[in-house]
VMD Tcl script that draws the C-alpha trace (Angstrom):
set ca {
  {18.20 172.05 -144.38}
  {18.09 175.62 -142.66}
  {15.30 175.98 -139.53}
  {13.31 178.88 -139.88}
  {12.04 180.57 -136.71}
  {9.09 183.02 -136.57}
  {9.38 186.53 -135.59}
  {7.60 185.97 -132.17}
  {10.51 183.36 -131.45}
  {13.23 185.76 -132.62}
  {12.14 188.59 -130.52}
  {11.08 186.86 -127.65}
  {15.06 185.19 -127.56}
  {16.72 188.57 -128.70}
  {14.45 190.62 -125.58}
  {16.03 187.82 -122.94}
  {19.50 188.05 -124.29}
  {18.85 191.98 -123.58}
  {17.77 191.70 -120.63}
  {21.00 190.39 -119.27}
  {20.12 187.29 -116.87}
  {21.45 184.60 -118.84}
  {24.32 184.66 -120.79}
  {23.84 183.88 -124.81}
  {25.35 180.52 -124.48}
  {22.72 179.82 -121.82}
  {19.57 181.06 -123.95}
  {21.57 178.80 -126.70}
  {21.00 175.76 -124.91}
  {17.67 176.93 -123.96}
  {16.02 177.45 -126.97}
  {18.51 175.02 -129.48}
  {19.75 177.88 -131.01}
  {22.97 178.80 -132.14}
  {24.78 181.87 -129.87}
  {25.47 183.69 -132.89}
  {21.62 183.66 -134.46}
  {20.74 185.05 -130.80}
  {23.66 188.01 -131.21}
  {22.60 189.00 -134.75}
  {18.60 188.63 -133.67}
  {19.95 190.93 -130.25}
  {21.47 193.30 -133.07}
  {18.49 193.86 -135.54}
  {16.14 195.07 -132.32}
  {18.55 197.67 -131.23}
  {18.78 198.49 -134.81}
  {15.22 198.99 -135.46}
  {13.91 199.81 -132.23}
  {13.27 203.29 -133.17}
  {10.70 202.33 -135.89}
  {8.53 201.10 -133.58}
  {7.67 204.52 -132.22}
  {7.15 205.71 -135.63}
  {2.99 206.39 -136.81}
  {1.20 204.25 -138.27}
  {1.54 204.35 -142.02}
  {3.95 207.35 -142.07}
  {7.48 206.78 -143.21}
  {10.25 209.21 -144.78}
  {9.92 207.36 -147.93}
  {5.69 207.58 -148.39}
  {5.95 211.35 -147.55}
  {8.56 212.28 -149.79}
  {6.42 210.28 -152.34}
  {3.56 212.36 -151.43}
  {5.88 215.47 -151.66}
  {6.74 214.80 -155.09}
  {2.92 214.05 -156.10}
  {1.70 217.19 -155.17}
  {4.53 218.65 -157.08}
  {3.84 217.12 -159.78}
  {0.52 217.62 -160.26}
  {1.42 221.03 -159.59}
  {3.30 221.21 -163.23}
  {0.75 219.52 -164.46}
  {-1.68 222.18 -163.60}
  {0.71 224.71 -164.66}
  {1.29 223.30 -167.85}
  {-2.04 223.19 -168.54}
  {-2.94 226.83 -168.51}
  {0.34 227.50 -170.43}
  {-1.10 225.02 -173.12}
  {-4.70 226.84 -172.91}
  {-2.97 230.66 -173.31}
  {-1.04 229.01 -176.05}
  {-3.97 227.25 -178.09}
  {-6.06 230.95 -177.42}
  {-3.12 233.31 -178.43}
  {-2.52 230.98 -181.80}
  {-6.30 231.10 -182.53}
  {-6.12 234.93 -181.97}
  {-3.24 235.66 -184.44}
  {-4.00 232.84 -187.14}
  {-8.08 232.62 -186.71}
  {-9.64 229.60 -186.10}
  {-7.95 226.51 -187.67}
  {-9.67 224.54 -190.14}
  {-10.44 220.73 -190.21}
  {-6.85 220.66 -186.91}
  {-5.12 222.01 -189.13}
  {-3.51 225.90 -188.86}
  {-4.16 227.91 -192.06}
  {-0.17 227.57 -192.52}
  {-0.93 224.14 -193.54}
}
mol new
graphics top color blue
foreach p $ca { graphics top sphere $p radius 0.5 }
foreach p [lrange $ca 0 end-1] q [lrange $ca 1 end] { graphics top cylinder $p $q radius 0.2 }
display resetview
């Protein structure tokens, strides 16, 4: 059975393996982990380190998102109107339209 450790535990070891004043075998014996789970756990906060300095709730992905919202409702908007000239032009060049259906019919 695998031991799970917390995320307080993992970045507690990983910020004393960064800091240099033991060795990885020594935090191994320290904490009864193995070296290797300390190197990869040493890896992932230099990794994401960056995203902590990030704001709160803002990401590339959740703006872009946004980006695409707005554009969308944009076309919406746009198609819209198109749809209203449309309806008003047909009603204009065929009269009004009996019972939904055009005089065509």
């Amino acid at each position: 059975m695998r031991k799970r450790y917390d995320k307080e535990f993992k970045a507690k070891v990983a910020l004393e393996a960064l800091k240099g004043e033991k060795t990885l075998q020594e935090l191994a014996i320290t904490y009864s982990v193995h070296p290797n789970m300390i190197a990869l756990w040493k890896k992932q906060v230099l990794e994401h380190a960056s995203t902590l300095f990030e704001k709160e709730g803002k990401d590339k992905a959740s703006e872009e998102a946004e980006r695409q919202k707005d554009a969308l409702y944009k076309q919406i908007g746009q198609l819209q109107v198109e749809n209203d000239y449309l309806k008003k032009n047909t009603n204009n060049c065929t009269g009004p339209s009996r019972n939904g259906r055009n005089r065509s019919s």
